[in-house]
HTML snippet that shows the backbone in 3Dmol.js (N, CA, C, O; Angstrom):
<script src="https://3Dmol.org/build/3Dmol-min.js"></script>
<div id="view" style="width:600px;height:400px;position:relative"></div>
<script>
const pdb = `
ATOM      1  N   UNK A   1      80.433  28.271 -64.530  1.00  0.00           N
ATOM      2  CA  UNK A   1      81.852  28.091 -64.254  1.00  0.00           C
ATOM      3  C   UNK A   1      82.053  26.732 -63.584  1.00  0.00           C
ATOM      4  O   UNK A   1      81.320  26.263 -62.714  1.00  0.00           O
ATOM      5  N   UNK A   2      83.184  26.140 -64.125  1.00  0.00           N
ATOM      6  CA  UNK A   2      83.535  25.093 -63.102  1.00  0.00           C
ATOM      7  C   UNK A   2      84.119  24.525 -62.171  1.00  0.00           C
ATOM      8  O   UNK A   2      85.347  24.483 -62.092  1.00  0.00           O
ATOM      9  N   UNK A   3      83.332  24.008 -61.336  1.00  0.00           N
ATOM     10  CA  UNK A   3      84.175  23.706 -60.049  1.00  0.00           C
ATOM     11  C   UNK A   3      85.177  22.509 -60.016  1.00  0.00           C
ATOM     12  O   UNK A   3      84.798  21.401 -60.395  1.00  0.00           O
ATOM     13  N   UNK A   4      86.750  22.761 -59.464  1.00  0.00           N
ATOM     14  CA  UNK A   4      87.396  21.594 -59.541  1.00  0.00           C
ATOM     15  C   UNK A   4      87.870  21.754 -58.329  1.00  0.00           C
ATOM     16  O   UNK A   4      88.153  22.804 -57.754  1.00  0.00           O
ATOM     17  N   UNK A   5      88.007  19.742 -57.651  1.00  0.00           N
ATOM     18  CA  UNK A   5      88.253  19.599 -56.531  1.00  0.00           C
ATOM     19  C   UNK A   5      89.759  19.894 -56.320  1.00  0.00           C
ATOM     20  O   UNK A   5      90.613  20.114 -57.179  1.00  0.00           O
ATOM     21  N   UNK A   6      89.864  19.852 -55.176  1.00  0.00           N
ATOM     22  CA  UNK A   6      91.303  20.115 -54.212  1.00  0.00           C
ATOM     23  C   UNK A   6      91.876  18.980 -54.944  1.00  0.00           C
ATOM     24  O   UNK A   6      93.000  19.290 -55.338  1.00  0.00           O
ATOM     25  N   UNK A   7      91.516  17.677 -55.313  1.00  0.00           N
ATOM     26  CA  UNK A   7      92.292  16.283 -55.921  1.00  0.00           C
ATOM     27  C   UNK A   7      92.503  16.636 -57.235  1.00  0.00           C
ATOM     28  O   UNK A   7      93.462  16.661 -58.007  1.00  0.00           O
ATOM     29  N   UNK A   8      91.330  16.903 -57.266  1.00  0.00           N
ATOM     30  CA  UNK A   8      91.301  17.267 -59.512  1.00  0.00           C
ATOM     31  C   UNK A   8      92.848  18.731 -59.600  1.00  0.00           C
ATOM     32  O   UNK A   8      93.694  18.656 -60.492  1.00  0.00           O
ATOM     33  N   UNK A   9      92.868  19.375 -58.999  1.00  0.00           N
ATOM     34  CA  UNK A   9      93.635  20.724 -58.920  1.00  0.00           C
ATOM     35  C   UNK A   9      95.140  19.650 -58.912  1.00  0.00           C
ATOM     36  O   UNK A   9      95.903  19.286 -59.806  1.00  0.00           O
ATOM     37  N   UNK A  10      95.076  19.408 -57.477  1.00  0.00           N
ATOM     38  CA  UNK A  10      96.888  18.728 -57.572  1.00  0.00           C
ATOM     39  C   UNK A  10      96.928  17.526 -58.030  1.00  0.00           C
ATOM     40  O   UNK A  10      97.715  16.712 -57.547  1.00  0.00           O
ATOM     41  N   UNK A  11      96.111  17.217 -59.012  1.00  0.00           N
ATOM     42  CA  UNK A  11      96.633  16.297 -60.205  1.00  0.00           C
ATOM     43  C   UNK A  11      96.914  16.511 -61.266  1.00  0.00           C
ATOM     44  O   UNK A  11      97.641  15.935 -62.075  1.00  0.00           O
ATOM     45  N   UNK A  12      96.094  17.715 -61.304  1.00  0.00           N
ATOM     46  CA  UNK A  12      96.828  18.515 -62.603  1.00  0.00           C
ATOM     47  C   UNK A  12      98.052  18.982 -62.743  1.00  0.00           C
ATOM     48  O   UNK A  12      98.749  19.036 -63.756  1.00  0.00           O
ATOM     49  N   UNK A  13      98.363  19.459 -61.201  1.00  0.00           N
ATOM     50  CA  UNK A  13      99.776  20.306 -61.019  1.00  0.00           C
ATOM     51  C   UNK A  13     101.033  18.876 -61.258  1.00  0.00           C
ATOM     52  O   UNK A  13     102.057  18.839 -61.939  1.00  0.00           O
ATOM     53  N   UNK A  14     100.635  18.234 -60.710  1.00  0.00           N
ATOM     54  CA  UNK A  14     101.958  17.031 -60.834  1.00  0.00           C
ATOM     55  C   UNK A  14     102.045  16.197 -62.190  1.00  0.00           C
ATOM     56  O   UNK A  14     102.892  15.362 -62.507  1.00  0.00           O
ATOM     57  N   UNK A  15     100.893  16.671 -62.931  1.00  0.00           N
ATOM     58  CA  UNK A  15     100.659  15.907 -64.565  1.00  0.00           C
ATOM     59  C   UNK A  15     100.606  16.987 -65.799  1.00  0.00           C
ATOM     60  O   UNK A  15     100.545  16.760 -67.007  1.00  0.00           O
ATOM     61  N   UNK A  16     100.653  18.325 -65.048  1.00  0.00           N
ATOM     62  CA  UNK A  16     100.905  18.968 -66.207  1.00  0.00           C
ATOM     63  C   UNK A  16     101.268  18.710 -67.304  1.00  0.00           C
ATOM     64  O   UNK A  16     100.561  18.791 -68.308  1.00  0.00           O
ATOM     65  N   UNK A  17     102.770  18.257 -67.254  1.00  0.00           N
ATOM     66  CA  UNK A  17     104.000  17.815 -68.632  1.00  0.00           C
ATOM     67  C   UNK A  17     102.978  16.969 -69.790  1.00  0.00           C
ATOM     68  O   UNK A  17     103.208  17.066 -70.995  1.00  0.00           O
ATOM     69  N   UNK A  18     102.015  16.269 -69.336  1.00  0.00           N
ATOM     70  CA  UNK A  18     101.119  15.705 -69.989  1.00  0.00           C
ATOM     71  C   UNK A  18     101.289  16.487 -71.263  1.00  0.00           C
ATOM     72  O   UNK A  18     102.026  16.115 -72.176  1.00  0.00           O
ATOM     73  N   UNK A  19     100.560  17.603 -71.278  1.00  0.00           N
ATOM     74  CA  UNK A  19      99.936  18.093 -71.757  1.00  0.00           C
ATOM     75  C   UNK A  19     101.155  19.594 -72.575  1.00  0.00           C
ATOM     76  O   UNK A  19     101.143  19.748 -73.796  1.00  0.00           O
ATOM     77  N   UNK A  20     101.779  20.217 -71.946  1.00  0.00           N
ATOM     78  CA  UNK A  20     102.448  21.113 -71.842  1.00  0.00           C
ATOM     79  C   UNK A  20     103.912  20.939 -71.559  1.00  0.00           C
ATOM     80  O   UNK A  20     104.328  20.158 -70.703  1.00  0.00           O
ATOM     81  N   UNK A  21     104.790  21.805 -72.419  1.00  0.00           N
ATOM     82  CA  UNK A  21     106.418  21.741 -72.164  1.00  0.00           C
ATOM     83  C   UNK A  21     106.846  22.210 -70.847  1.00  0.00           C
ATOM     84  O   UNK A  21     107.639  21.636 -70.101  1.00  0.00           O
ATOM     85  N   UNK A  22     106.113  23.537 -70.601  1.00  0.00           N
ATOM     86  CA  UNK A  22     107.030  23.949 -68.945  1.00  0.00           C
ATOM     87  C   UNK A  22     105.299  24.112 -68.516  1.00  0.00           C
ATOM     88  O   UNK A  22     104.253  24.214 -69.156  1.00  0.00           O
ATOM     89  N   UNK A  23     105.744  24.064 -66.828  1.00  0.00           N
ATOM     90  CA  UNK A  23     104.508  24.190 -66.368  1.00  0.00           C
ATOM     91  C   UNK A  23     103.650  25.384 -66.420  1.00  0.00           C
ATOM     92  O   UNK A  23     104.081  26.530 -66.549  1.00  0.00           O
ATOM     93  N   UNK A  24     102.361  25.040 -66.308  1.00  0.00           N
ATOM     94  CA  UNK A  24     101.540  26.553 -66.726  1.00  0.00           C
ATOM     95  C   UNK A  24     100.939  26.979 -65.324  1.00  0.00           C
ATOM     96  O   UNK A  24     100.099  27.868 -65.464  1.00  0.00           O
ATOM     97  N   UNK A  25     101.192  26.485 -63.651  1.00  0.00           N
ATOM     98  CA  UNK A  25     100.945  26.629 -63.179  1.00  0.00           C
ATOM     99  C   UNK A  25     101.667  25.982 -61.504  1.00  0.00           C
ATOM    100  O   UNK A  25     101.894  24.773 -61.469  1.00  0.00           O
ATOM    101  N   UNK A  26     101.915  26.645 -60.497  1.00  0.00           N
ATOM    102  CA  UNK A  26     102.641  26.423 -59.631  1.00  0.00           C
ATOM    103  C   UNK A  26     102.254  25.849 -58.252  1.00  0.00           C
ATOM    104  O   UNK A  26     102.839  25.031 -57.542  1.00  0.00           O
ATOM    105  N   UNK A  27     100.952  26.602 -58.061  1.00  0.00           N
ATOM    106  CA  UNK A  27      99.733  26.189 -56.741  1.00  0.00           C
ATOM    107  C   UNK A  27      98.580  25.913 -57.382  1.00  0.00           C
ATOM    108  O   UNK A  27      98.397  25.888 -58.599  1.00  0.00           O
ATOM    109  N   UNK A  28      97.631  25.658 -56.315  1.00  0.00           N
ATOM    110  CA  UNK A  28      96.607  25.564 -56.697  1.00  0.00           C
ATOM    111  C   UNK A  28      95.831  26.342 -57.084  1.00  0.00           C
ATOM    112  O   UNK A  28      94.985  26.070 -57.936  1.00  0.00           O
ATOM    113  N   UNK A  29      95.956  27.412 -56.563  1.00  0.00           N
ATOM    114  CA  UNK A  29      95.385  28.748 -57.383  1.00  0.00           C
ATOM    115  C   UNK A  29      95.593  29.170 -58.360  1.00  0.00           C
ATOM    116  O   UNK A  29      94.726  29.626 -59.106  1.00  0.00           O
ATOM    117  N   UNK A  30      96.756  29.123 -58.593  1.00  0.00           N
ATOM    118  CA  UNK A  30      97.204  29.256 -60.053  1.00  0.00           C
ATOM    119  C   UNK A  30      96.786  28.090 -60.942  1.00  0.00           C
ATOM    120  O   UNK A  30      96.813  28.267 -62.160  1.00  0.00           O
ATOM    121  N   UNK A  31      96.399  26.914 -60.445  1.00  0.00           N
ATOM    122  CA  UNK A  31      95.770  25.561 -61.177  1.00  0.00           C
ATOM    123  C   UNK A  31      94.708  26.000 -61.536  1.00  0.00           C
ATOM    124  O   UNK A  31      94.581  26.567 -62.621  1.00  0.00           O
ATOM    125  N   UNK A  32      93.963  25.868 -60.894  1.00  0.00           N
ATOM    126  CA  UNK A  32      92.506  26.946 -60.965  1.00  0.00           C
ATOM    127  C   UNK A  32      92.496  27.659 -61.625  1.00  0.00           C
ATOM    128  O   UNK A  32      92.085  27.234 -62.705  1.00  0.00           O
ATOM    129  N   UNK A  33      92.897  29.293 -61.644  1.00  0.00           N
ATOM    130  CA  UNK A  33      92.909  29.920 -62.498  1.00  0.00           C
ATOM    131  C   UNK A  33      93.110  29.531 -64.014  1.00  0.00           C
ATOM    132  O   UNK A  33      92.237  29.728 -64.859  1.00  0.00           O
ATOM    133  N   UNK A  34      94.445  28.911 -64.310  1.00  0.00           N
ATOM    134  CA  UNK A  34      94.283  28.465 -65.483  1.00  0.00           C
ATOM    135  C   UNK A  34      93.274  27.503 -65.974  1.00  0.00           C
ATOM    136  O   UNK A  34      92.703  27.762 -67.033  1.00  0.00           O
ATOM    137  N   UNK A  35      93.003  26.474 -65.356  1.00  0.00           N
ATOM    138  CA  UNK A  35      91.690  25.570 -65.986  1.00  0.00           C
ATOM    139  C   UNK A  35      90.677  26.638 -66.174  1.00  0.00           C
ATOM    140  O   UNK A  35      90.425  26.920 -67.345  1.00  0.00           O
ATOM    141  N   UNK A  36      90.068  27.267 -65.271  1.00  0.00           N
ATOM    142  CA  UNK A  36      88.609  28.183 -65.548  1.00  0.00           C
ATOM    143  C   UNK A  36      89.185  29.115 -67.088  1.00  0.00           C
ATOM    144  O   UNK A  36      88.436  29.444 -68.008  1.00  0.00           O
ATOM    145  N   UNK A  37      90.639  29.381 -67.018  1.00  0.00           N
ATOM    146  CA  UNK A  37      90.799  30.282 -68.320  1.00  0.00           C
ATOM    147  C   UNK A  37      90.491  29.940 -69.466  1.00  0.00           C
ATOM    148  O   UNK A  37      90.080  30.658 -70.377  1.00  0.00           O
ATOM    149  N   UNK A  38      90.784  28.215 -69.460  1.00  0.00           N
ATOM    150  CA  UNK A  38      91.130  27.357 -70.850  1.00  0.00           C
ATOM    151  C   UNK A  38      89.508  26.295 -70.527  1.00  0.00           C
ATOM    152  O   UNK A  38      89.456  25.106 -70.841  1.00  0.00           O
ATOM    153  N   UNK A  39      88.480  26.956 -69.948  1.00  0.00           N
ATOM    154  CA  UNK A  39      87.197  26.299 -69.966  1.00  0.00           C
ATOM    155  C   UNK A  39      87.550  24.613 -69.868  1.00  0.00           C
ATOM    156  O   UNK A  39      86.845  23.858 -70.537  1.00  0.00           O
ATOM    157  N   UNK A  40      88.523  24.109 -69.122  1.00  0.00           N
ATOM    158  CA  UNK A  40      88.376  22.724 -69.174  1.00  0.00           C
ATOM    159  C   UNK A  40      87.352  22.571 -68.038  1.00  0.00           C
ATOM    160  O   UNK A  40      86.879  23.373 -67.233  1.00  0.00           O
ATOM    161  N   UNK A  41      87.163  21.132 -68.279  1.00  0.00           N
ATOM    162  CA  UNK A  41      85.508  19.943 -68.067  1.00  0.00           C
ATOM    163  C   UNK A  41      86.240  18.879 -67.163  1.00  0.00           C
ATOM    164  O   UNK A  41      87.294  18.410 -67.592  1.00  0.00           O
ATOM    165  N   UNK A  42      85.821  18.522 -66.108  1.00  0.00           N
ATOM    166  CA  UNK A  42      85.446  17.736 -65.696  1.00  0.00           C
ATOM    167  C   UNK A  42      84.565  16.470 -66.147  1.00  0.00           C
ATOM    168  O   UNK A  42      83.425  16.931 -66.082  1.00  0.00           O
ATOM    169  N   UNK A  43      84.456  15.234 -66.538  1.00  0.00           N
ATOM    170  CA  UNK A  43      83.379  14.296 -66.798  1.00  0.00           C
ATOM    171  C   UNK A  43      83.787  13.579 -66.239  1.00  0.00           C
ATOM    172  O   UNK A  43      84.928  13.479 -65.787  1.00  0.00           O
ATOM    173  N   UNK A  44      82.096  12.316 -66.084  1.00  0.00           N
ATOM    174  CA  UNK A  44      82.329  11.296 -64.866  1.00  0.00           C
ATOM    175  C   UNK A  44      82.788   9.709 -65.584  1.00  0.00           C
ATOM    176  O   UNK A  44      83.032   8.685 -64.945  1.00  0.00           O
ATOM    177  N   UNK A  45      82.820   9.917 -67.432  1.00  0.00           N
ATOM    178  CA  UNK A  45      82.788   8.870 -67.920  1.00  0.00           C
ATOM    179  C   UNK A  45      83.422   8.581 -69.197  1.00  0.00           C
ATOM    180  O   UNK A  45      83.206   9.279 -70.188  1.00  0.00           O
ATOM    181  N   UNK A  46      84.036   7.782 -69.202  1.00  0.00           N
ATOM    182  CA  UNK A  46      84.495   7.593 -70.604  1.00  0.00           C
ATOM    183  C   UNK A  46      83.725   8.053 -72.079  1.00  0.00           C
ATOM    184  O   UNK A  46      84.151   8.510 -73.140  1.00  0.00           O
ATOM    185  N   UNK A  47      82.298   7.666 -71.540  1.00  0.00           N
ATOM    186  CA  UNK A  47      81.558   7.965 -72.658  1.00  0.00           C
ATOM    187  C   UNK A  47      81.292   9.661 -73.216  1.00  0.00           C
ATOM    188  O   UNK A  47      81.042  10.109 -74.335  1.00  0.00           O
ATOM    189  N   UNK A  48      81.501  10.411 -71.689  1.00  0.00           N
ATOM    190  CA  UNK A  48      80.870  11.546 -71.366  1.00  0.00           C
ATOM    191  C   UNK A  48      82.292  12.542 -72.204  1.00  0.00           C
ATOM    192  O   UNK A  48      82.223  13.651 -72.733  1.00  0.00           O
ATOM    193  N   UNK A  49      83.481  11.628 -72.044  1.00  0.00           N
ATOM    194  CA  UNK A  49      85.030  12.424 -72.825  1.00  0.00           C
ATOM    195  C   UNK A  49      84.242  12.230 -74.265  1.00  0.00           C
ATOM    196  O   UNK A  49      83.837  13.224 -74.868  1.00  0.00           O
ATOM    197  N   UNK A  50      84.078  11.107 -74.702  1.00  0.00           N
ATOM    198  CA  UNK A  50      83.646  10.767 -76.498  1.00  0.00           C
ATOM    199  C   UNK A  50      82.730  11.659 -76.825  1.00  0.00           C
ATOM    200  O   UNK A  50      82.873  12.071 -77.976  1.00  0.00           O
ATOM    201  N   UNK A  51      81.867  12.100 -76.258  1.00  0.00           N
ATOM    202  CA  UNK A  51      80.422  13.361 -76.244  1.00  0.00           C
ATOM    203  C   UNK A  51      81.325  14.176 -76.721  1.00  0.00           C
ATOM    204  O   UNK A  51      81.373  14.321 -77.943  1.00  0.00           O
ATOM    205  N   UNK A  52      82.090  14.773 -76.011  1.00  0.00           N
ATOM    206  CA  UNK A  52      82.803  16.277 -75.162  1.00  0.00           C
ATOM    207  C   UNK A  52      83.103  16.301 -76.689  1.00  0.00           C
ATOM    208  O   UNK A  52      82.408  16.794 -77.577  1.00  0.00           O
ATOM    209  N   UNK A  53      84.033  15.798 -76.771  1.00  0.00           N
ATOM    210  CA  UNK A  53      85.521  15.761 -77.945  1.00  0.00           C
ATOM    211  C   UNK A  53      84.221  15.608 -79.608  1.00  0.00           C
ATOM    212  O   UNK A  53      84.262  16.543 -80.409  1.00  0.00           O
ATOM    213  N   UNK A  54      83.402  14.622 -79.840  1.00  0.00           N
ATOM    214  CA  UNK A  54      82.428  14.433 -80.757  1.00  0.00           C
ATOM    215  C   UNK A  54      81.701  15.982 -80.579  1.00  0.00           C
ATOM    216  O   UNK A  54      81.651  16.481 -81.704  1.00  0.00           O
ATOM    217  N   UNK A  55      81.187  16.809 -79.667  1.00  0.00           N
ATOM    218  CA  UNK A  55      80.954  18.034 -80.023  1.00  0.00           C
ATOM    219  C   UNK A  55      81.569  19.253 -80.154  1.00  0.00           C
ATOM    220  O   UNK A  55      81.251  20.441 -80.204  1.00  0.00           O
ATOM    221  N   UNK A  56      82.234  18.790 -80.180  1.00  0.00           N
ATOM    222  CA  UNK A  56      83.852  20.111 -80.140  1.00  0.00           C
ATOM    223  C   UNK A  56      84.206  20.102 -81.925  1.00  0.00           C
ATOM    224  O   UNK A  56      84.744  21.089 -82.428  1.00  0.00           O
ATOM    225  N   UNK A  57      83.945  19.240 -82.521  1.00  0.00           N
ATOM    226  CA  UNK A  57      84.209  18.575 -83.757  1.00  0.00           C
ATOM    227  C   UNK A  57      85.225  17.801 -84.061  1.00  0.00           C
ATOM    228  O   UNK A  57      85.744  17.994 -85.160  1.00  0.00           O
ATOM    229  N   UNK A  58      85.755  16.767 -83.214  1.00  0.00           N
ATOM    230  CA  UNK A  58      86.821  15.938 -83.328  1.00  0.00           C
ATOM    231  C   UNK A  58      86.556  14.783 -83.354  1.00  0.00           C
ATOM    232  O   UNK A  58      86.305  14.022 -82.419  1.00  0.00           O
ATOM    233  N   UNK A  59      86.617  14.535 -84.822  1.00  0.00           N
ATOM    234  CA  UNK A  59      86.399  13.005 -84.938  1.00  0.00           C
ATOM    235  C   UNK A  59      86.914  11.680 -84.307  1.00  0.00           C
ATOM    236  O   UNK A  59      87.967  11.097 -84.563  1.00  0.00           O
ATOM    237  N   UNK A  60      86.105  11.393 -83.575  1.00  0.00           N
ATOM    238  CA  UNK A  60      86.926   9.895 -82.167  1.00  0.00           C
ATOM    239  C   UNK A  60      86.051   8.795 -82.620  1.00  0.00           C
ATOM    240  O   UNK A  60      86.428   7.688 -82.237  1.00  0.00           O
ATOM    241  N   UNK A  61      84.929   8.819 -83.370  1.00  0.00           N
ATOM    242  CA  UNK A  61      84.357   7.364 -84.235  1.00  0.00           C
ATOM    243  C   UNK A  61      85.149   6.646 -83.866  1.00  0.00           C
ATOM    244  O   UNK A  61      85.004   5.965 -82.850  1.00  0.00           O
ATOM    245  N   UNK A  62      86.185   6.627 -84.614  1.00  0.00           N
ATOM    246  CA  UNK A  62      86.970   5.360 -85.174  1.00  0.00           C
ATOM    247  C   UNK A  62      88.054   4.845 -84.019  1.00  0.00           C
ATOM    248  O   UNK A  62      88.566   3.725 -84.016  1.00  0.00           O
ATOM    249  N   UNK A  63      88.330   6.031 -82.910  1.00  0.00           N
ATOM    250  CA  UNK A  63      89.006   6.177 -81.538  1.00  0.00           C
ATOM    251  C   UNK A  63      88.251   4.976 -80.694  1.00  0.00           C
ATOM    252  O   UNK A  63      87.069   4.740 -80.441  1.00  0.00           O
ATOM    253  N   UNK A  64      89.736   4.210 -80.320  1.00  0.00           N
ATOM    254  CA  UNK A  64      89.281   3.367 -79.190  1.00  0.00           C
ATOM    255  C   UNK A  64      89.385   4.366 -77.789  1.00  0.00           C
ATOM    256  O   UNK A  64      90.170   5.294 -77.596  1.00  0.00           O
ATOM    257  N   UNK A  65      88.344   3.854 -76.916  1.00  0.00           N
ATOM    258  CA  UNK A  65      88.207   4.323 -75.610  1.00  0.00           C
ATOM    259  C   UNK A  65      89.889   4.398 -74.755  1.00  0.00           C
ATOM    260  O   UNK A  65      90.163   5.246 -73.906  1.00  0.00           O
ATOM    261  N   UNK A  66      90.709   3.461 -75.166  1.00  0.00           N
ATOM    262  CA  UNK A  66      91.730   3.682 -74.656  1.00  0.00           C
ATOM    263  C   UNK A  66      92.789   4.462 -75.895  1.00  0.00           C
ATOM    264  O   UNK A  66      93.852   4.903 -75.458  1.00  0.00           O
ATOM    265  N   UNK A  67      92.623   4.563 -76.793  1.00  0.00           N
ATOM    266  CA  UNK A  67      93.028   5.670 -77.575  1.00  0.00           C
ATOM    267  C   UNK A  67      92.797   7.480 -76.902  1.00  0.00           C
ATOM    268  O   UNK A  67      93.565   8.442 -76.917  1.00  0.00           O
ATOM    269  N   UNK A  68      91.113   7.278 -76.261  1.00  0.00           N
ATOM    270  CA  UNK A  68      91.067   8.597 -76.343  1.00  0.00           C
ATOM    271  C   UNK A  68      91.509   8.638 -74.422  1.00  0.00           C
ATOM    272  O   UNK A  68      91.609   9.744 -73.892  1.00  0.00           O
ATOM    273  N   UNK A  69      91.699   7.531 -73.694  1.00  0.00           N
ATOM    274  CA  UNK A  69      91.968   7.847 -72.707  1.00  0.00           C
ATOM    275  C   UNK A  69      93.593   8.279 -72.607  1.00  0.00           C
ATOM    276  O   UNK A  69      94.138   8.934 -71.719  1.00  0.00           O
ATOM    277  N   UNK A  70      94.027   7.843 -73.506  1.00  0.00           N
ATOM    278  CA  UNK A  70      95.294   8.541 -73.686  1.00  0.00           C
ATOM    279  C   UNK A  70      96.165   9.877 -74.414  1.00  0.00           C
ATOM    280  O   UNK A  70      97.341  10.239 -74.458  1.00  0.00           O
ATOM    281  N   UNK A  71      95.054  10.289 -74.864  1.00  0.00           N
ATOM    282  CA  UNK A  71      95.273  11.767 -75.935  1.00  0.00           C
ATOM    283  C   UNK A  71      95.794  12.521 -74.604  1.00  0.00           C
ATOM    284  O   UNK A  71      95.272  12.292 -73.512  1.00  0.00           O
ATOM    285  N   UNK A  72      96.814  13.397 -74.759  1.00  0.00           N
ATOM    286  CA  UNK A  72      97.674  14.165 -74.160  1.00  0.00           C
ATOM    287  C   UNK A  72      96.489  15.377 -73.169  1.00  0.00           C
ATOM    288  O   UNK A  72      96.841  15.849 -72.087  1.00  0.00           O
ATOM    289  N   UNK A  73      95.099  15.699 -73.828  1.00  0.00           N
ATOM    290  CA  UNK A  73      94.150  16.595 -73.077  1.00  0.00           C
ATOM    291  C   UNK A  73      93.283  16.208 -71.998  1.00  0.00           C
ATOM    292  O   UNK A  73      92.548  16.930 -71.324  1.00  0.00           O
ATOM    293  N   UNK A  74      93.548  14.450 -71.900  1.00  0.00           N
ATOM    294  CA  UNK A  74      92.675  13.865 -70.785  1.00  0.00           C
ATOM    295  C   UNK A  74      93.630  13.606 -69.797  1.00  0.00           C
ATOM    296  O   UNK A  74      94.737  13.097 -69.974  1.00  0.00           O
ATOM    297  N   UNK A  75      93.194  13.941 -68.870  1.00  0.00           N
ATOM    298  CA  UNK A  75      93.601  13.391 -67.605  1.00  0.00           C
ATOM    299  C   UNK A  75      92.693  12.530 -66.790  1.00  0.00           C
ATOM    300  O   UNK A  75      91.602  12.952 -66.408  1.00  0.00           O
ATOM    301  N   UNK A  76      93.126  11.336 -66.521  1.00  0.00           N
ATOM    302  CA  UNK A  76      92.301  10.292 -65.777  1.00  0.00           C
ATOM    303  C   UNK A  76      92.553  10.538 -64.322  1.00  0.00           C
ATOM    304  O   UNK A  76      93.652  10.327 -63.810  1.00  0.00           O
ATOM    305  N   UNK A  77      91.390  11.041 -63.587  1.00  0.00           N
ATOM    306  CA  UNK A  77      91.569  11.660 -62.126  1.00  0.00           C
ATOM    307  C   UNK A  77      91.835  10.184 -61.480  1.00  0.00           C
ATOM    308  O   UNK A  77      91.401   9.129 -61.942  1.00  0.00           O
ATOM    309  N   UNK A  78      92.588  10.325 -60.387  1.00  0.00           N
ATOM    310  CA  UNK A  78      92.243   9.438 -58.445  1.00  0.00           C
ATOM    311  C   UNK A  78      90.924   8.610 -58.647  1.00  0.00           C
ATOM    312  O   UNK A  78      90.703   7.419 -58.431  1.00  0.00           O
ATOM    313  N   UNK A  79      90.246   9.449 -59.051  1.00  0.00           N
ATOM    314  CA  UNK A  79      88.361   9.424 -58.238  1.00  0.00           C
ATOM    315  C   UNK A  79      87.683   8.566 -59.346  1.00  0.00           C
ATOM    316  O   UNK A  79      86.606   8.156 -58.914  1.00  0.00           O
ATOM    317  N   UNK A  80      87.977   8.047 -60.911  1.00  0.00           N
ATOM    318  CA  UNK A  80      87.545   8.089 -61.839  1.00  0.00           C
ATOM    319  C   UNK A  80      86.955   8.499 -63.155  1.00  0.00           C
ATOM    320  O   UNK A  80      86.533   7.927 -64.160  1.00  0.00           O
ATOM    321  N   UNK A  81      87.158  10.202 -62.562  1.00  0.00           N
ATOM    322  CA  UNK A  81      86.439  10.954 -63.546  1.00  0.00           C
ATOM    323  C   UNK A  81      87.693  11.519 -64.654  1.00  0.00           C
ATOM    324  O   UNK A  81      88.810  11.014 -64.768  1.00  0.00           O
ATOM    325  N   UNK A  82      87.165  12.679 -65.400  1.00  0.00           N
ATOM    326  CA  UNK A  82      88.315  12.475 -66.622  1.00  0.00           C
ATOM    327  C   UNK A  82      88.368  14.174 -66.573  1.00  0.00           C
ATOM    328  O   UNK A  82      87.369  14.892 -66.545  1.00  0.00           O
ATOM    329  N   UNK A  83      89.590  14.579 -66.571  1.00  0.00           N
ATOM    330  CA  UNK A  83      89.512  16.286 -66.438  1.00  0.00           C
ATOM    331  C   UNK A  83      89.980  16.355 -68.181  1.00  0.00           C
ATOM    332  O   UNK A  83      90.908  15.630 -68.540  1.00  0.00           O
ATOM    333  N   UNK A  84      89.262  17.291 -69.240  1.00  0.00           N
ATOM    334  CA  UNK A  84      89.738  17.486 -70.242  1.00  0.00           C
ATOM    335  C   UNK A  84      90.309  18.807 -70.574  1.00  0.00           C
ATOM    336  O   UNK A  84      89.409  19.632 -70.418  1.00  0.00           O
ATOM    337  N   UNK A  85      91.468  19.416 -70.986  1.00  0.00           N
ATOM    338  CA  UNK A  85      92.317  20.361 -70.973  1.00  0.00           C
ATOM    339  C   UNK A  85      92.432  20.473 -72.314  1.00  0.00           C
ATOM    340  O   UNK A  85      93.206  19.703 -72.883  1.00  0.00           O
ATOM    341  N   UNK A  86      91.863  21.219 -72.899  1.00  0.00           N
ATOM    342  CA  UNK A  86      92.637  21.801 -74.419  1.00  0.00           C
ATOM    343  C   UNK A  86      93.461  22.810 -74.279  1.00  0.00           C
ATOM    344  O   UNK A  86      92.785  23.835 -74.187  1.00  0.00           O
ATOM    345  N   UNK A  87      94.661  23.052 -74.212  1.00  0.00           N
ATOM    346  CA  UNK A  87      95.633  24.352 -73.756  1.00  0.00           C
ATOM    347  C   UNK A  87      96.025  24.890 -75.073  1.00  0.00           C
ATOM    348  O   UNK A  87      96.758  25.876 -75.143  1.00  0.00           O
TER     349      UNK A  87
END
`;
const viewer = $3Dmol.createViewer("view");
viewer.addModel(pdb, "pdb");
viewer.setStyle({}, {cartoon: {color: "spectrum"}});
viewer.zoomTo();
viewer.render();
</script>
């Protein structure tokens, strides 16, 4: 299971819309809960999102790094790392 920080949690909550029409979550617990539901990842690297997404079966070859830093399922944390959300 994965652990997400107190930062990673309320960045999600204030970036939701990213990703989603109404919010899917209100606190942090409820942040939580939903990420552990929808198995999102944490990674520390750009390269480590291109892995993720390349074994999931989604072709990003041809994806620039700032292409995929912008797909609606990444979130670029505070800290540097990349929270990925498939909802």
């Amino acid at each position: 299971m994965e652990e997400y920080s107190d930062e990673c949690l309320a960045y999600f909550l204030s970036h939701q819309e990213q990703l989603f029409d109404e919010p899917v979550a209100e606190t942090l617990e409820e942040a939580e809960a939903f990420l552990e539901d929808c198995m999102a990842v944490v990674v520390d690297s750009m390269e480590e999102v291109r892995a993720y997404f390349d074994e999931s079966g989604m072709d990003v070859e041809t994806m620039s790094n700032d292409e995929l830093e912008e797909a609606s399922e990444v979130f670029k944390l505070p800290n540097g790392q990349y929270l990925i959300v498939e909802g």
